[in-house]
Residue frames as qw, qx, qy, qz and C-alpha x, y, z in Angstrom:
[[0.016, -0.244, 0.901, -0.359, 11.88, 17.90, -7.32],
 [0.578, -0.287, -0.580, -0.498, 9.23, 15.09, -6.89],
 [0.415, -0.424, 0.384, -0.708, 7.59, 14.97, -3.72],
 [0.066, -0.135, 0.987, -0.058, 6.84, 11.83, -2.06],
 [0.545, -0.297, -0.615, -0.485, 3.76, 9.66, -2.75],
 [0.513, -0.212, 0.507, -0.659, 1.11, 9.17, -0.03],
 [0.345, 0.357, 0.847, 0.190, -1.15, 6.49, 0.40],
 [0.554, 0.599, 0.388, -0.428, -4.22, 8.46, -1.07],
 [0.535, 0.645, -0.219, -0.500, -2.35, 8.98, -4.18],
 [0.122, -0.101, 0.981, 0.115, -1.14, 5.28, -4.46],
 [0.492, 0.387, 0.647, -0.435, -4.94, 4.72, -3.48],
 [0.422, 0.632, 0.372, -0.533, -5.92, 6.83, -6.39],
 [0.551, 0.500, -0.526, -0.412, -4.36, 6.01, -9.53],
 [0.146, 0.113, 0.972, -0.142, -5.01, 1.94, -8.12],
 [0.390, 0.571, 0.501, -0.520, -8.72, 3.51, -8.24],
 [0.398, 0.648, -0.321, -0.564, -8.19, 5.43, -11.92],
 [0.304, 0.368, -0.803, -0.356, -6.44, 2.52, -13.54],
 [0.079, -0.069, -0.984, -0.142, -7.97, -0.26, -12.06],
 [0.409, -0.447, -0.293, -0.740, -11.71, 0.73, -10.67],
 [0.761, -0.434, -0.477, 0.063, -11.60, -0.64, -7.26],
 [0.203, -0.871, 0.299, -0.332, -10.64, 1.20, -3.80],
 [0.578, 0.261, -0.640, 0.433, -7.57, 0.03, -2.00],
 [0.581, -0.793, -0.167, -0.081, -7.53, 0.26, 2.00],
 [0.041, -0.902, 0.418, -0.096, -4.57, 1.81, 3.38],
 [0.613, -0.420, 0.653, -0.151, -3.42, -1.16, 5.41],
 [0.860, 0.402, 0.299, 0.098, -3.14, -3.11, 1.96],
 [0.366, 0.883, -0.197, 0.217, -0.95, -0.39, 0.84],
 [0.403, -0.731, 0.535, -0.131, 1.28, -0.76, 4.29],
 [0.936, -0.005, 0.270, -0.227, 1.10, -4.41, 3.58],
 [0.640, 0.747, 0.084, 0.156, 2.55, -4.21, 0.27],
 [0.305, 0.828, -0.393, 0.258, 5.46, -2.06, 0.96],
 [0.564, -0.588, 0.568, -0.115, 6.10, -4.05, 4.26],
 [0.935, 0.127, 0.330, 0.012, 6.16, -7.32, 1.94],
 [0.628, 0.721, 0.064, 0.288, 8.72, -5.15, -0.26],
 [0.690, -0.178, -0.258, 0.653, 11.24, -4.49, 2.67],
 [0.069, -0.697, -0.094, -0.707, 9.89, -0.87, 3.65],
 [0.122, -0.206, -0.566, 0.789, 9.84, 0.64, 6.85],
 [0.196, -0.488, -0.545, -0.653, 6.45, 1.27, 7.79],
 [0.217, -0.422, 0.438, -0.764, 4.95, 2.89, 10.50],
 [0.175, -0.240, -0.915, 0.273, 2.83, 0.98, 13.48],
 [0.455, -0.549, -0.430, -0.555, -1.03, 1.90, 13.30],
 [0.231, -0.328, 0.688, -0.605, -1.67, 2.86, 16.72],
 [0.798, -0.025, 0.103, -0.594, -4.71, 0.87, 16.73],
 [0.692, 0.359, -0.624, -0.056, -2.53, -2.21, 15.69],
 [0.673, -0.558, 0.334, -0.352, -2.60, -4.88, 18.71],
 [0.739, -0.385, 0.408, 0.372, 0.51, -7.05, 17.39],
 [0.324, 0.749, -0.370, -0.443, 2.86, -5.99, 15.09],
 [0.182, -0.137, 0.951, 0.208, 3.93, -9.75, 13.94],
 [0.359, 0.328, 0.848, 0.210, 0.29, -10.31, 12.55],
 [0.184, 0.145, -0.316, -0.919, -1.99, -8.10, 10.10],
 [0.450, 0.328, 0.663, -0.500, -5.47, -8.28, 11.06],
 [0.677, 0.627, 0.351, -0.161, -6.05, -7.30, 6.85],
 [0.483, -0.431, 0.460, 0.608, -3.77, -8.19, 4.41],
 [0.347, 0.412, -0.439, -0.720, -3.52, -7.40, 1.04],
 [0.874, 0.182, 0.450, -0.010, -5.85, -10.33, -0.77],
 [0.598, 0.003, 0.647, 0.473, -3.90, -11.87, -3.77],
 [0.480, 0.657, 0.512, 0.276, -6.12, -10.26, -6.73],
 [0.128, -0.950, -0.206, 0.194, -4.80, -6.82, -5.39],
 [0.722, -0.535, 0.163, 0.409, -1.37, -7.35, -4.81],
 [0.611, 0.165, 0.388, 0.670, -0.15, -6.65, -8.46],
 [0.134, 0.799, 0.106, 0.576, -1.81, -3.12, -8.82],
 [0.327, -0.940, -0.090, 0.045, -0.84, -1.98, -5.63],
 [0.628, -0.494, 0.299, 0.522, 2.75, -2.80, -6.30],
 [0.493, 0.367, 0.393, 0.684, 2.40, -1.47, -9.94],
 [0.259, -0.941, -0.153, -0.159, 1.32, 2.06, -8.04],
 [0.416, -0.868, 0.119, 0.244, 4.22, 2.06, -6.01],
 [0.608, 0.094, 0.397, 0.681, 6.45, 1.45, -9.01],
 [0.188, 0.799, 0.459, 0.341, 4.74, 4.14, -10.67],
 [0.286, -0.955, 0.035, -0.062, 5.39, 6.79, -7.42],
 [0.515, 0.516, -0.546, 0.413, 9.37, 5.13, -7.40],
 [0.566, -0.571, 0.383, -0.456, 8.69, 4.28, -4.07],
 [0.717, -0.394, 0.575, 0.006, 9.80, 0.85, -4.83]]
């Protein structure tokens, strides 16, 4: 049975394959933009805007990661 994917290991094969670190809240971003349920950062002070979204150049490894984990 495969266990679900976290972020760190999204993070880290984003990191292996492409050479650049991801931030979590790119990762939330991502799955929220992909119709996921995602939790609410407590530290988050509206949930309608994302203080850091994913930038554009990112957007295509983080979502080839979560293909990768079947997570979308």
């Amino acid at each position: 049975m495969r266990r679900a994917a976290r972020y760190r290991d999204i993070a880290n094969h984003v990191k292996a394959g492409n050479g650049y670190t991801v931030k979590t809240c790119w990762i939330a971003d991502i799955m929220e933009q992909n119709g996921l349920k995602v939790r609410r950062a407590p530290n988050r002070i509206d949930s309608q805007h994302r203080e850091n979204p994913c930038p554009i150049e990112k957007r295509e490894a983080i979502t080839e990661a979560l293909r990768h984990f079947g997570v979308i």
